[in-house]
TIPA-794086 format. One record per residue: residue number from 0; chain; x, y negated, z of N, C-alpha, C in turn. Coordinates in pm, whole numbers, plus 50000, padded with zeros to 5 digits. Each point is the difference from the previous one (the first is absolute). Layout:
REM TIPA-794086
  num  cadena    npx    npy    npz   capx   capy   capz    cpx    cpy    cpz
  NUM       A      X      Y      Z      X      Y      Z      X      Y      Z
...
END
This chain:
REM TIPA-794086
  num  cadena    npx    npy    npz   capx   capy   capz    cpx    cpy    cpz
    0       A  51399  48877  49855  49929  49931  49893  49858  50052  49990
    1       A  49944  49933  49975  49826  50014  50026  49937  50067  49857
    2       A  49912  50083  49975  49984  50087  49869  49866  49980  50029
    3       A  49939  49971  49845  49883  49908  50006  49935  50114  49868
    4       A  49863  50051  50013  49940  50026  49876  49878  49934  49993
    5       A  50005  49982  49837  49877  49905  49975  49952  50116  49898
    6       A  49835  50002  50031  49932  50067  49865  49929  49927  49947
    7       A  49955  49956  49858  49911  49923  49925  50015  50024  49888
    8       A  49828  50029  49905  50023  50011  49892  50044  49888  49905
    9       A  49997  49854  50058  50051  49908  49903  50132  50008  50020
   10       A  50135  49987  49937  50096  50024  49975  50036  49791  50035
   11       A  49911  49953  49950  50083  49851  50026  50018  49971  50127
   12       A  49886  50097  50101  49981  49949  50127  50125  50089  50056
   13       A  50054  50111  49963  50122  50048  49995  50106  49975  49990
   14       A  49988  49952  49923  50158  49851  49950  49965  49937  50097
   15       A  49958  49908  50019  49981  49891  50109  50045  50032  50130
   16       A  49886  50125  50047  50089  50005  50134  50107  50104  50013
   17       A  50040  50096  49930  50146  50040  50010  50110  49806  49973
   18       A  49961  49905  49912  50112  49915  50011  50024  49920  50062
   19       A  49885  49960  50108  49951  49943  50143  50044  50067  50121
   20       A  49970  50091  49988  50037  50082  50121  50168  50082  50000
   21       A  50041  50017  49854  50163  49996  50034  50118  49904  50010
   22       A  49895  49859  49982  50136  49916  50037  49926  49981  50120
   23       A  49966  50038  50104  50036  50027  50121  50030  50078  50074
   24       A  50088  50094  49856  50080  50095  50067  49971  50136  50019
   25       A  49837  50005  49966  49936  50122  50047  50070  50109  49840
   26       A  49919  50119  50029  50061  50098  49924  49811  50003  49918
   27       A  49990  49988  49887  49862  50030  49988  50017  50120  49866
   28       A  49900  50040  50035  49916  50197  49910  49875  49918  49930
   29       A  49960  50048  49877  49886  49954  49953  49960  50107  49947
   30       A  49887  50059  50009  49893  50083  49871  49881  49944  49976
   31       A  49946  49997  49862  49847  49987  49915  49878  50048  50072
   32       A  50071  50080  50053  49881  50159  50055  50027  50057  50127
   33       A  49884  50058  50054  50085  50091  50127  50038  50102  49956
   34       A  49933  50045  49912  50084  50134  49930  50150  50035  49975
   35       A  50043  49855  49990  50192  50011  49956  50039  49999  50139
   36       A  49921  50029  50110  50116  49972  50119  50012  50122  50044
   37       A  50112  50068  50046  49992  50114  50069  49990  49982  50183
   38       A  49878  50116  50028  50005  49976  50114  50093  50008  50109
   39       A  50104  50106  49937  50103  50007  50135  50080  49861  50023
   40       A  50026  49920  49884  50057  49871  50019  49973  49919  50102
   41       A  49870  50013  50008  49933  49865  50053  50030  49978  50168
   42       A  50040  50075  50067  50053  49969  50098  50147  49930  50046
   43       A  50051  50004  49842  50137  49918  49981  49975  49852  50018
   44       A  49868  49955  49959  49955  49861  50015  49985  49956  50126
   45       A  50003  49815  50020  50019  49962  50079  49815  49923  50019
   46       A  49976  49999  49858  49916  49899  49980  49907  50065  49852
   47       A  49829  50044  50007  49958  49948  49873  49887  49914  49956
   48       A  50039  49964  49892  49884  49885  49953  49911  50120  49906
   49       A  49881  49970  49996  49923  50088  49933  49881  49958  49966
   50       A  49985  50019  49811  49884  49913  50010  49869  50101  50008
   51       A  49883  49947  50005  49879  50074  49980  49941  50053  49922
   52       A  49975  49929  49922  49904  49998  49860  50126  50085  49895
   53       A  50040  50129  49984  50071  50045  49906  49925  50131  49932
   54       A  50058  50014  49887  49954  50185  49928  50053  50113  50083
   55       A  49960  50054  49993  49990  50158  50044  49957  49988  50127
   56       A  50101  49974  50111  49980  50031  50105  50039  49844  50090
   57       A  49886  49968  50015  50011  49820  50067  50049  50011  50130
   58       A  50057  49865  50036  50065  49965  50090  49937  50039  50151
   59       A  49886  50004  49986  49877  50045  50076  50048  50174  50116
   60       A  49989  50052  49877  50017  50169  50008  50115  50007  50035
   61       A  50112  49948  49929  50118  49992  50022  50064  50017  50139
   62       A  49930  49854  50051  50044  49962  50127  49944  50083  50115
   63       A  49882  50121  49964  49966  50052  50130  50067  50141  49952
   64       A  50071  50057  49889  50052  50120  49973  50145  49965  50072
   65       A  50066  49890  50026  50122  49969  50053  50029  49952  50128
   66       A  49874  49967  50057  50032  49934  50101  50075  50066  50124
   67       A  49932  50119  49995  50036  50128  50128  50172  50062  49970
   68       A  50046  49938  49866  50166  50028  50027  50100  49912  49945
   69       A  49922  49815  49986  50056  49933  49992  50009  49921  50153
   70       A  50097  49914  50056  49964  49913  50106  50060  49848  49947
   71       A  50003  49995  49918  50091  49823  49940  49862  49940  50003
   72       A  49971  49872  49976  49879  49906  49989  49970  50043  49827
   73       A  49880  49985  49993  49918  49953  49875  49916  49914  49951
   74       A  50031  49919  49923  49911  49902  49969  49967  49995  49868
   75       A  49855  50010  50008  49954  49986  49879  49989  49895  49947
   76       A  49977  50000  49822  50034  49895  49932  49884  50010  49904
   77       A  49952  49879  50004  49773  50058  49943  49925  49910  49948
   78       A  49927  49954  49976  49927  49891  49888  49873  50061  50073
   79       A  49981  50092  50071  49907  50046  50102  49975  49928  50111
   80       A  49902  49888  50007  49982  49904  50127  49907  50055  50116
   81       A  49866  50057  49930  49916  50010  50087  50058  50056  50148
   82       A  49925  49960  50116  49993  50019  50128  50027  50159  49973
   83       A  49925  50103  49978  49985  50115  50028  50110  50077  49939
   84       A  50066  49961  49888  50085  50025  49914  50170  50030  50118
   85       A  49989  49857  50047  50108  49939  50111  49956  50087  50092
   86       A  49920  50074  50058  49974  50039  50135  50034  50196  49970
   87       A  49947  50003  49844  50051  50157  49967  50178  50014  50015
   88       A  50039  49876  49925  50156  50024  50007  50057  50025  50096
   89       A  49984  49914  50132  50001  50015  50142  49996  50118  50041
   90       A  49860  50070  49990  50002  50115  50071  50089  50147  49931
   91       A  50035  49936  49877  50078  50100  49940  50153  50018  50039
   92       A  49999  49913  50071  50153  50018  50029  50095  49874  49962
   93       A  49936  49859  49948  50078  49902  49937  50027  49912  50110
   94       A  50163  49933  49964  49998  49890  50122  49978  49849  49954
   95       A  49966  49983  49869  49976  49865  49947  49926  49972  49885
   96       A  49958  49960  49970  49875  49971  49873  50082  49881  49943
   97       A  50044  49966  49908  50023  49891  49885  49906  50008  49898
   98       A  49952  49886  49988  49884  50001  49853  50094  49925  49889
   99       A  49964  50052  49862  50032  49948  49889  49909  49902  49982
  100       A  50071  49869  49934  50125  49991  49960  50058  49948  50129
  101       A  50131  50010  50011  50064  49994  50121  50109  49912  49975
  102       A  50080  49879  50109  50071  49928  49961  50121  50097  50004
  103       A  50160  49922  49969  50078  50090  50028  50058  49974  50155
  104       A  49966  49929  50045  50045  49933  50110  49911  50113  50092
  105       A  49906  49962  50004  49898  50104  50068  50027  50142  50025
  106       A  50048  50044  49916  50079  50174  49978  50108  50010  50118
  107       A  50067  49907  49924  50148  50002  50081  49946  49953  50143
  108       A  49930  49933  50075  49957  49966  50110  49952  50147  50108
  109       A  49918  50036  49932  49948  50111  50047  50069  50184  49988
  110       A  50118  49966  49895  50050  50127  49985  50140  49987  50085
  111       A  49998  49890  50070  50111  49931  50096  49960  50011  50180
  112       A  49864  49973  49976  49943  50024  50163  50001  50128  50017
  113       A  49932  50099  49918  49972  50135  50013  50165  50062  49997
  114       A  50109  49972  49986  50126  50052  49962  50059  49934  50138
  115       A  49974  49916  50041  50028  49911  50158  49931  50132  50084
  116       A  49897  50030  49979  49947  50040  50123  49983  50166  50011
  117       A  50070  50028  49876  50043  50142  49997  50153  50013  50100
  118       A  50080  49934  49953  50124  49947  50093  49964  49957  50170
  119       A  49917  49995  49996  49982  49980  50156  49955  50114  50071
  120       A  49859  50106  49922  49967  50064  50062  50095  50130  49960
  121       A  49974  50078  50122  50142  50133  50040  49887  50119  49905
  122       A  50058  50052  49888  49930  50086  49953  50004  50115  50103
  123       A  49865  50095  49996  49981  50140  50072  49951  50058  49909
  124       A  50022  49996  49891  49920  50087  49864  50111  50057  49945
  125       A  49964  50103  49964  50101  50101  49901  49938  50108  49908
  126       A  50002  49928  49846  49897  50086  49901  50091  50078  49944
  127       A  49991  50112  49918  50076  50108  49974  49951  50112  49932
  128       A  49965  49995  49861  49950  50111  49921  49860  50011  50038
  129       A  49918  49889  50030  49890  50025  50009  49939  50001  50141
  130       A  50108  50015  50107  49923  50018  50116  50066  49815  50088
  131       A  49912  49992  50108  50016  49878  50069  50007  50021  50143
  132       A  50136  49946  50010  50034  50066  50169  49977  49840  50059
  133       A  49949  49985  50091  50005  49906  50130  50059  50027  50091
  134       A  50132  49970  50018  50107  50002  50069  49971  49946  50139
  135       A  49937  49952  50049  49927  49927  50110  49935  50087  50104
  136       A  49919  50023  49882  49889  50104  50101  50001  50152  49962
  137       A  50134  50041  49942  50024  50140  49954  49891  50044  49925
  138       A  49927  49942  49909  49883  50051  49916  50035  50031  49884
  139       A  49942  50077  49920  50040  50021  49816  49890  50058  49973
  140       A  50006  49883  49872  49838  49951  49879  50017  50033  49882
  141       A  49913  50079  49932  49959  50064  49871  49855  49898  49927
  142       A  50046  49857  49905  49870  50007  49972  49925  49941  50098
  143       A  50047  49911  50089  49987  49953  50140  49888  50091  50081
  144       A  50028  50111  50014  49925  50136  50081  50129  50042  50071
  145       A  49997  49985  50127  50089  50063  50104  49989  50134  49995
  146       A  50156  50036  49996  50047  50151  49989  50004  49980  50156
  147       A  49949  50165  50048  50048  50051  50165  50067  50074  49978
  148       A  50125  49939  50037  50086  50089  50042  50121  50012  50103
  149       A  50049  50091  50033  50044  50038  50138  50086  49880  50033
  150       A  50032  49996  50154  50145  49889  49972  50120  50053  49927
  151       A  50047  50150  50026  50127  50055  49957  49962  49996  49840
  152       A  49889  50064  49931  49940  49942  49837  50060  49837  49997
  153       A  49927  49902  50058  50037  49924  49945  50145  49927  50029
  154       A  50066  50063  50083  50153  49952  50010  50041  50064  49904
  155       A  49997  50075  49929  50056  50110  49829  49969  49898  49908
  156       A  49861  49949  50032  49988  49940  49887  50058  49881  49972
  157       A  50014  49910  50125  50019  49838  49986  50200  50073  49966
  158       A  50035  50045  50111  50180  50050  49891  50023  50016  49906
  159       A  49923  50061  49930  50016  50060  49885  49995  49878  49893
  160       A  49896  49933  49999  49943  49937  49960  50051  49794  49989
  161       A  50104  50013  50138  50121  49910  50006  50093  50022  49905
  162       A  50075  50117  49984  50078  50077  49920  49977  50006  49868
  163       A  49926  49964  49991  49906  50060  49844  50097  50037  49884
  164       A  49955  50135  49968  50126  50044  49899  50141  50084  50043
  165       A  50004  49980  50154  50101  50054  50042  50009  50129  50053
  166       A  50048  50126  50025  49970  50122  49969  50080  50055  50190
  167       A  49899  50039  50036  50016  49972  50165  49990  50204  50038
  168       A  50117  50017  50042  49961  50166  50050  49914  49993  50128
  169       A  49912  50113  50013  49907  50034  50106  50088  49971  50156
  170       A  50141  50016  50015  50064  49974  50094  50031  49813  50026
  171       A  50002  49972  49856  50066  49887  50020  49840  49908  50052
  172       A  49898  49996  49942  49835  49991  49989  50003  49983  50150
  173       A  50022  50137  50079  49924  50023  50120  50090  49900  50125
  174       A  50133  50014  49959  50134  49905  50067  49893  49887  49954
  175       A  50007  49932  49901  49941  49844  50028  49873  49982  50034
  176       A  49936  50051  50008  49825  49979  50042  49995  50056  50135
  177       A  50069  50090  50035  50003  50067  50169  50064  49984  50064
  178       A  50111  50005  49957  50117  49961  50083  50123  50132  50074
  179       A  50115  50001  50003  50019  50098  50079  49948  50094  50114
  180       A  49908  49919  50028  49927  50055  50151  49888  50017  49989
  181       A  49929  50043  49863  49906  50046  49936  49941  50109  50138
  182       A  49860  50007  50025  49969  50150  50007  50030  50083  49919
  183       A  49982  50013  49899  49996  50169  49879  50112  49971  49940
  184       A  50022  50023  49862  50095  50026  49916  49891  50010  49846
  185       A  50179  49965  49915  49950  49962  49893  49933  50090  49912
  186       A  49944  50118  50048  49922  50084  49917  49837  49910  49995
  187       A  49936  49916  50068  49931  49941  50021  49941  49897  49904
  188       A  50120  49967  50003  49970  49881  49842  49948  50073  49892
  189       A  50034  50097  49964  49907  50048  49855  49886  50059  50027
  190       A  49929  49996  50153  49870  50035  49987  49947  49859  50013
  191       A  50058  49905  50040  49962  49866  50024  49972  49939  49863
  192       A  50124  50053  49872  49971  49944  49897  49867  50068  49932
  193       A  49995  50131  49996  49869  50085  49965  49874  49916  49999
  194       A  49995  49990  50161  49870  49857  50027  49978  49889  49954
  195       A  50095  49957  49985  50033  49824  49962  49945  50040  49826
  196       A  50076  50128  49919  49957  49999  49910  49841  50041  49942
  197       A  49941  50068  50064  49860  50063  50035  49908  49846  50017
  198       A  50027  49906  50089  49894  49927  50020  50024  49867  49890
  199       A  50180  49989  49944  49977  49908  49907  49936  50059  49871
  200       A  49975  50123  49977  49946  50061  49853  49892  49965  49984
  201       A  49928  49946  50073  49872  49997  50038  49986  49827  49880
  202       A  50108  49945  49992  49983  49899  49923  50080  49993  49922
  203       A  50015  50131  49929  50088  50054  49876  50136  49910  49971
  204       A  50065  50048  50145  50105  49891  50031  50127  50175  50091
  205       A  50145  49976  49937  50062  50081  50054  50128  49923  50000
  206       A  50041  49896  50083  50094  49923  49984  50136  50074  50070
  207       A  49958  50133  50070  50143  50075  50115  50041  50082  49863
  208       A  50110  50012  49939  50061  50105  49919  50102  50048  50032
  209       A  49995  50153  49955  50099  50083  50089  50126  50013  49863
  210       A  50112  49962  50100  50120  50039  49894  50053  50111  50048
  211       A  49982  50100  49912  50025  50162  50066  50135  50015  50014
  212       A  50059  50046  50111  50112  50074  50064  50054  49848  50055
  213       A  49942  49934  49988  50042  49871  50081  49911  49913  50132
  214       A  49864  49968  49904  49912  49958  50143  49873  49882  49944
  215       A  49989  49900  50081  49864  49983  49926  50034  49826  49947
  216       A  49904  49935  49933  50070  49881  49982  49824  49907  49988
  217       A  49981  49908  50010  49871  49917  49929  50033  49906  49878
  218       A  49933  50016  49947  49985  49989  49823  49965  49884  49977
END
């Protein structure tokens, strides 16, 4: 089932499309504000609508503080026409511009293609407490700034980080990322994690936690 968040400070435009968009089944989230959303959620979504023009912290800011550990589509929702307006959203990370006022037909059209063509393409993204692994090209992004790090670093990390939450001993760690036929042994992994943790601090980010007398887990 498809999980949809919409943010807008008008509340009617809230009603509307949470009652549009769940009789087709979708699952829809609404907040006033970006403030009511928590960030770890947002990777539960499939889909958000987001408008621009809001208090505190606009759709604007929003969308470039999230983009680096969300991967679902975003489309903004705006009474904001100008050319340059449309071309900021873009480069911020948005995959669709809707202007207010908007039909309802129109919504559902476009929150239907973008949900088509998520289904087609093979995700290689995997966000996770902040960091962004590219499964593709073995890369991981802070803030879209590439972390360097080792291949054996980043095989700890993308496991761990599959697992998420799950509490993995240094033996069991080094068995799935190395393999029986490892060169070294599993004393290795906790200098591996040392590093991994050293270069993510750097973006006041410590997602490896150690569960003592047991082993390490990502958060």
């Amino acid at each position: 089932m498809v999980k949809i968040l919409a943010i807008d400070d008008d509340p009617d435009i809230l009603v509307l499309i949470k009652n549009l968009l769940r009789k087709d089944g979708h699952t829809v989230m609404v907040a006033e504000t970006t403030e009511k959303v928590e960030q770890d959620s947002l990777t539960d979504y499939d889909m958000i609508l987001l408008d621009v023009m809001m208090p505190g912290i606009d759709g604007f800011t929003f969308c470039r503080r999230i983009r680096s550990i969300v991967d679902c589509p975003i489309l903004f929702l705006t009474a904001k026409t100008l050319e340059t307006d449309i071309i900021n959203g873009f480069g911020l990370g948005a995959d669709d511009y809707i202007t207010k006022p908007f039909g309802t037909g129109e919504l559902r059209a476009r929150v239907h293609a973008h949900l088509r063509r998520e289904q087609r393409v093979k995700h290689s993204i995997l966000c996770a407490s902040g960091v962004r692994f590219d499964l593709s090209a073995k890369e991981v992004y802070v803030e879209n700034k590439r972390i360097s790090l080792t291949k054996s670093e980043y095989a700890i990390c993308e496991f761990l980080a599959k697992n998420r939450g799950q509490v993995f001993s240094k033996d069991q760690i080094y068995e799935n990322v190395f393999g029986f036929d490892g060169e070294s042994d599993s004393s290795t992994v906790a200098e591996h994690i040392k590093n991994i943790r050293a270069k993510l601090s750097v973006f006041s980010l410590s997602p490896v936690s150690t569960v003592w007398g047991i082993g390490y887990k990502w958060i």
